[in-house]
N, C-alpha and C positions, 0 to 999 in steps of 0.2 A: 504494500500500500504506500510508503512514506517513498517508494523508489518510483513509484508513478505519481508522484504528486512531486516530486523533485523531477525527474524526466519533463510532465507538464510546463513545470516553472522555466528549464531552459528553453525548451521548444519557444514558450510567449517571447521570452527575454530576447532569444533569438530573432525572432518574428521582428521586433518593434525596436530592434537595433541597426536592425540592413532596411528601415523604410529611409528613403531619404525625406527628411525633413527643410518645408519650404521656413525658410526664416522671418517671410512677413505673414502677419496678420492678415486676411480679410474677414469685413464685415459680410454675417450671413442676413439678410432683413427676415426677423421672424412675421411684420405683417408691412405690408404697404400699400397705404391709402389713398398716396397720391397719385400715383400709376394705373391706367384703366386695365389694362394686362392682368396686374398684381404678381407682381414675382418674387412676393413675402412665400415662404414657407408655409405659413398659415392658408393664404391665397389658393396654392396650389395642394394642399390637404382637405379644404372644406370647400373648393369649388369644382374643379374638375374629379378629385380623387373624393367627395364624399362617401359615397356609395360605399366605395372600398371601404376606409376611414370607419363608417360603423358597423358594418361587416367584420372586420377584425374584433372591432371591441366586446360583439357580443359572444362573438366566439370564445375571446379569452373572460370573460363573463363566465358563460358555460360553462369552461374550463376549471375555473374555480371553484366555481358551485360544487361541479363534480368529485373535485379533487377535496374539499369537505367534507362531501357525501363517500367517498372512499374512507377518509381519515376514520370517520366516525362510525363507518358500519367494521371496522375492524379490533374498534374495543381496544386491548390493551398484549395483541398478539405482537 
């Protein structure tokens, strides 16, 4: 166990040492209001991709519910 969770740890480490990192900032707009487009993050979540958007949620909704109703019908096995 502890030698897969160590294995895990370089594997990330690894991972997130060879990305090249750009050195500036850019701003992401999470809404924007002045632009008729909208090319806030929000804009393009709750206008073209709604549908998606609550589709997901109820799913992971359900997922919980269930994952409850699992916990629960198992007592203390």
């Amino acid at each position: 166990m502890l030698l897969g969770v160590a294995l895990l740890f370089v594997v990330v480490a690894e991972s997130v040492s060879f990305v090249t990192w750009n050195g500036q900032l850019h701003d992401i707009p999470a809404y924007n209001n002045t632009n008729a487009s909208g090319s806030g993050v929000a804009n393009s979540l709750f206008g073209s991709y709604s549908f998606a958007v609550i589709l997901i949620g109820l799913l992971l909704a359900a997922a919980m519910i269930g994952g409850i109703y699992l916990a629960k019908s198992e007592g203390g096995k």
